[in-house]
Residue, then its C-alpha position, 0 to 999 in steps of 0.5 A: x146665267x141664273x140670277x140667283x147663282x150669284x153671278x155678278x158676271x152674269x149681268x156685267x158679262x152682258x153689257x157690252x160698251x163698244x169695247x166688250x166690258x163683258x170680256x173684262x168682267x167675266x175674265x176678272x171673275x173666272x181670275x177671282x174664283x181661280x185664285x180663290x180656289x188655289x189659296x183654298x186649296x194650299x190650305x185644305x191640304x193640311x187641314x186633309x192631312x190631319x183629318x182621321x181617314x188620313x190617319x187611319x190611312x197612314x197607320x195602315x200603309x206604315x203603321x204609325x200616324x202622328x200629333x202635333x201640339x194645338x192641332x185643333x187650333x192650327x185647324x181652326x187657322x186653316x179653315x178660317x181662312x179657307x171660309x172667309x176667303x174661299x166662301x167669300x163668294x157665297x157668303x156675299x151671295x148668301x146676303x144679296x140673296x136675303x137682301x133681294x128675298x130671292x133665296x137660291x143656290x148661293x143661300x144654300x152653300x152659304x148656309x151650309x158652310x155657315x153651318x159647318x164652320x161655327x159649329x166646328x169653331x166650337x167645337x175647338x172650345x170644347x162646346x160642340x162634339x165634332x169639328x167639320x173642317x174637313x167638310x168645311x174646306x173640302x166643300x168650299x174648295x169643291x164649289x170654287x172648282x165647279x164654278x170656276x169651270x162652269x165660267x170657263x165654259x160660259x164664256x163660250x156662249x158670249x163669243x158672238x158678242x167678243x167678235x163683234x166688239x173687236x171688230x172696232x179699232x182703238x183708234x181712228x185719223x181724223x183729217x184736221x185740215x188738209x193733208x193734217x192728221x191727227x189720232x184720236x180714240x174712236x170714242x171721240x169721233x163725231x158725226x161730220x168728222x173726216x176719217x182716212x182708213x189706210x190699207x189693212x185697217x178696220x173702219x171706225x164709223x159708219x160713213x160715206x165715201x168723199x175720196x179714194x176707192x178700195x175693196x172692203x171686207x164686209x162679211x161678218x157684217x152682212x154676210x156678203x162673202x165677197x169683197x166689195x169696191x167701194x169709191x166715192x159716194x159709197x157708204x161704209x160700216x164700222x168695223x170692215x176692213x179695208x183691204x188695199x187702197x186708201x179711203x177718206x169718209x164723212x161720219x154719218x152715224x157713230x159710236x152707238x148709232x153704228x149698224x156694229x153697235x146696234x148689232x152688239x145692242x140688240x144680241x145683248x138685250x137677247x142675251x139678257x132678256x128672259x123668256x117665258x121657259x127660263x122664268x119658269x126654270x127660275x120658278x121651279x129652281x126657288x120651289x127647290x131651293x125651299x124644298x131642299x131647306x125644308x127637307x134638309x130640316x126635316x132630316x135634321x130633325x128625324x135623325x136627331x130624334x132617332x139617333x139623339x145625335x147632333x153632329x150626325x143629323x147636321x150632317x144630314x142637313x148640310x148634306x141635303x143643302x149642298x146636294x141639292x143646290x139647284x145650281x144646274x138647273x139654274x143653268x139649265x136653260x140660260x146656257x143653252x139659249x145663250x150658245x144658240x143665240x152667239x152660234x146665231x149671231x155668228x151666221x148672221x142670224x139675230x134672234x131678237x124674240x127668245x120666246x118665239x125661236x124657242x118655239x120654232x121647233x113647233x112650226x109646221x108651216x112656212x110662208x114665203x114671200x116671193x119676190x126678193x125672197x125665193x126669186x132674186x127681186x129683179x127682172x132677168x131677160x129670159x130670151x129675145x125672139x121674133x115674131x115666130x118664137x126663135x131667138x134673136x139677139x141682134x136687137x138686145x143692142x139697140x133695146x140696151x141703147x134706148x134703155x141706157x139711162x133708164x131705172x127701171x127693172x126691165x131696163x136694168x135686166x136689159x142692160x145687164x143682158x148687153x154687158x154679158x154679151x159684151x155690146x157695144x151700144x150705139x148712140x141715141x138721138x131724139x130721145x123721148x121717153x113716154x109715160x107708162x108706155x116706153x121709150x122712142x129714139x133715133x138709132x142710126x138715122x132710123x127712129x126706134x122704139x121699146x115699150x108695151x102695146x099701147x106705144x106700138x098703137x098709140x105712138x109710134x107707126x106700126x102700120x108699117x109692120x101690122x100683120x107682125x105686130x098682130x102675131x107678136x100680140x098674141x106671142x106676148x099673150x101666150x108668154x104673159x100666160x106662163x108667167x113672164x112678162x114682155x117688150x116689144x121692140x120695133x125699127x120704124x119700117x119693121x118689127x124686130x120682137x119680144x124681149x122677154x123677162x121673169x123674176x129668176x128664182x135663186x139657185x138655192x130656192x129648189x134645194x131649201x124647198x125641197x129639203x124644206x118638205x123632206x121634213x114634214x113642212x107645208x110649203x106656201x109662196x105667197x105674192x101679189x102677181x098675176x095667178x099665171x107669175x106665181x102659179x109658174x114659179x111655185x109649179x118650179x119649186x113644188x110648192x102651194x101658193x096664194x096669188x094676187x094677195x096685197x101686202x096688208x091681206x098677207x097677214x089674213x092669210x096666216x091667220x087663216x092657216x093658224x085657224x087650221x090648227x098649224x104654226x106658221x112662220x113667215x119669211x119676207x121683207x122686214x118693211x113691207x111684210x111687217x103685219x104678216x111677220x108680226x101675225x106669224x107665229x115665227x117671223x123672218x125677215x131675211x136679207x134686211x141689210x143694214x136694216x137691223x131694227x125691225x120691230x116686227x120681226x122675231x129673227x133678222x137675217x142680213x144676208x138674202x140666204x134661204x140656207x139660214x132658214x135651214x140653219x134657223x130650223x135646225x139650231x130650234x131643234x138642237x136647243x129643244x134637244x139640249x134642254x130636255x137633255x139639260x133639265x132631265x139631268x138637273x131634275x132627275x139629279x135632284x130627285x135622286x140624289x136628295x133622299x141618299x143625303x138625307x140618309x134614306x139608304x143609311x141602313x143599307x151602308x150607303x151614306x154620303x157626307x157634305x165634300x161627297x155632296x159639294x162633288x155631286x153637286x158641282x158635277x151635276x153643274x159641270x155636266x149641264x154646262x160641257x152639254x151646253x158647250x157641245x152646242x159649238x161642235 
């Protein structure tokens, strides 16, 4: 929202406590400028009906009008009340802003019903020539309208933060000693406090599991669609719902330290913050508001000489300062930006530099990092095979067996593949793991071993099986070629094969790439594997690559490619990508989790979903769009409209007064502001 519109709803609407401050302002303030402009209104009408278009209305409908006794002073009645209670919140805006010497729009329409009203207080004494009552009220009850709508639809843009907010319950059971329980409210949780979330209840805390297990709705929190089953040991964020069992938690972190507050944190110093376009539709609003009081002035003063006519050229200047309020462009840009960010935040994309995604729409190249970014960041076994290449799974179970208390990636990938053909694993005895080259054990009295080369040389008796050995050798090499990575695998009278693994690419990687270079963006993987291991998945994706590239040299490389004149976004990790997300001209760290303070990055997904980054494109682009759109209407309106109210077009009969100015201006902000709600469609 424009600082200078006087909106006190504008920076109280972003502070958020845990429980949405923001909600009960803005409300109050959409209240306040309703009730305003219903008392206004009740007593605008008199004061229309005894205006002289009515009159003349009335004697040509039915040929009569009427007087009453003191009319003038009945007048006067009215529109006091209509100036000090409908005007109240520009004339204390007209004050702030001479206080704060940042003259805007609330000085203008402060000003200009100023104006009207004491020079119409004397003309009922007979000291001036004509009375503006009817301007005066007609002007007030206008602007209230406008901006009681503009609120309205405001309020929209702060939804992101309202979801957020009410995700926390009110209240939470704190375990006082046994099977004791007390209610307290959520602010008075503490770190170490035992909490028990029923079925159906949201979490108050972030904390671990100590007893109980449920399945536990994370979704607007990491964007993880699926339930998930928590028991002990698990940790758990406040504001997820507990579906159906009963969960007993240790607070680890509350209040504001929660990943949910941080969250609502970090989308209202966004929110708030400014970026470097709205400082400078800021400027250019202040050189309207100066250009518009000295043009207003200016007509005053050339249609008081010409016409020697004082009630005519104030006329002019009132006009001129109603109409060319730069109230829309003042809002221009900070309702836009405002419906991005809470449409961002709503899936799971935080914007944490305006400045950066507003330049998004420039970006023409994207870096991906690979691993856990385009692949899924964990080994997948591809296939088994023995020594003559065909496939052979009766060895997955014993590889499972040896690998089953193992951490590593091979070993997980090997286990999960047992659990997918649902095997049973035999038991291990004699277990010896060896340091960097595998693992030896005694599987049905006969020993058996997994591992690299060097464990089949080195330790374990491969002469048994040498000629087979040799081949899988150069099978593995051939593999290790294309890209994947191997095991062997060996009983100790005969070599069973290779089990073989690769970093699975996501499902969504070929779509986003693909649609990625349909709009004109140069693609790039960049990883610190093999040249074959990148070369064989950016080949899948159709994209270029850098191989072999440390995480500390990734940032030389966007560096490079800046060099060439293009504007590169990074996507990676938000830890060990830092430097290149920091270089990048856009940086992405996507599938952060919980990690949600990332200095480096300039947006923050939580979810590891590669469609955002389509998302992320498309909403740079609407918002480019909807400023354009928004600042030619708030521009242009200016332009045109301010000479037609200093009277430039008089001689032609066209001529607008102060109510038919407040009605353009107050459109103009009504039209800048349903463009920006259309944001949500």
């Amino acid at each position: 929202m424009n600082t200078k519109c006087g909106h006190e709803m504008s920076h109280a609407a972003m502070k958020s406590n845990v429980h949405s401050m923001h909600s009960m302002h803005t409300s109050n303030m959409t209240s306040d400028f309703f009730k305003r402009f219903i008392v206004s209104i009740i007593f605008t009408i008199p004061i229309l009906l005894f205006s002289p278009w009515f009159q003349q209305l009335l004697i040509f409908t039915i040929g009569v009008s009427f007087e009453i006794p003191y009319e003038e002073w009945i007048l006067l009645f009215f529109a006091t009340i209509v100036y000090f209670y409908g005007g109240y919140p520009f004339l204390k805006g007209l004050i702030s802003e001479i206080r704060s010497k940042s003259i805007g729009m609330m000085t203008l329409v402060g000003i200009a019903i100023s104006v009207s009203y004491i020079y119409s207080f004397f003309a009922v004494f007979g000291l001036t020539d004509q009375m503006f009552f009817e301007e005066l009220s007609t002007l007030i009850v206008v602007m209230l309208l406008g901006h009681y709508i503009e609120m309205k639809i405001a309020m929209k843009s702060f939804v992101a933060v309202e979801s957020l907010a009410k995700l926390l319950p009110s209240t939470a059971h704190l375990i006082v000693s046994g099977d004791k329980i007390e209610d307290i409210g959520i602010q008075k949780i503490k770190l170490g406090d035992k909490i028990l979330i029923r079925p159906g209840e949201k979490v108050p805390a972030d904390g671990i599991v100590f007893e109980g297990s449920s399945e536990v709705n994370e979704s607007f929190l990491t964007g993880e669609s699926k339930l998930v089953l928590k028991s002990i040991g698990d940790k758990v964020l406040a504001g997820a719902i507990n579906e159906n069992g009963f969960l007993k938690i240790e607070v680890q972190k509350e209040g504001k330290n929660s990943y949910l507050s941080q969250i609502i944190d970090l989308v209202n110093k966004t929110l708030t913050s400014k970026s470097k376009i709205q400082n400078l539709a800021d400027k250019v609003a202040f050189i309207l508001t100066i250009l518009s009081l000295s043009f207003g002035l200016l007509a005053f003063l050339i249609w008081f000489v010409i016409q020697n006519n004082f009630s005519f050229a104030l006329q002019r200047l009132v006009s001129v300062m109603v109409v060319s309020c730069p109230h829309a462009l003042g809002l221009a840009i900070p309702l836009v930006i405002s419906s991005i960010i809470s449409i961002a935040a709503l899936n799971g994309i935080f914007i944490k530099n305006k400045d950066a995604f507003e330049g998004a729409h420039k970006v023409n190249a994207i870096i991906f990092d690979k691993t856990g970014t385009l692949t899924y960041g964990r080994l997948s076994v591809v296939e088994a095979v023995n020594i003559w290449g065909d496939p052979d799974l009766s060895f997955i179970k014993y590889a499972a067996a040896l690998e089953q208390n193992a951490k590593h990636g091979k070993a997980l990938a090997i286990l999960q593949k047992a659990e997918n053909l649902n095997l049973v694993l035999p038991k291990v005895f004699e277990f010896k793991q060896i340091p960097g080259k595998g693992v030896i054990g005694k599987i049905e009295d006969k020993l058996f071993a997994i591992g690299n080369a060097k464990l089949m040389e080195e330790d374990f008796s491969f002469k048994n099986f040498e000629q087979d050995f040799i081949k899988a050798k150069q099978l593995s090499k051939e593999i290790n070629e294309k890209g994947n990575s191997t095991v062997f695998i060996a009983r100790e009278d005969k070599f069973l094969g290779l089990i073989i693994f690769e970093d699975v690419l996501r499902e969504e990687s070929f779509d986003v790439c693909e649609k990625l270079k349909n709009l004109k963006y140069q693609i790039y993987m960049v990883s610190g594997d093999s040249e074959n291991v990148t070369k064989n998945l950016a080949t899948k994706l159709g994209i270029n690559y850098f191989a072999e590239i440390l995480p500390d040299k990734k940032s030389e490389i966007i560096m490079q490619l800046q060099k060439e004149g293009k504007k590169v976004a990074m996507v990676g990790d938000g830890i060990n990508d830092a430097p290149a997300l920091a270089q990048a001209d856009l940086g992405i760290a996507i599938g952060s989790g919980t990690e949600i303070a990332i200095e480096s990055a300039d947006l923050i997904l939580v979810k590891n979903d590669l469609t955002k980054i389509l998302e992320i494109f498309r909403l740079s682009k609407l918002t480019k769009k909807k400023l354009i759109q928004n600042l030619f209407w708030a521009l242009g309106y200016n332009m045109v409209a301010m000479p037609i109210a200093a009277g430039v077009l008089y001689h032609f009969g066209i001529m607008i007064n102060p109510s038919v100015s407040a009605i353009f201006m107050a459109v103009s902000v009504i039209i800048v502001s349903v463009n920006s709600k259309l944001i949500f469609k």
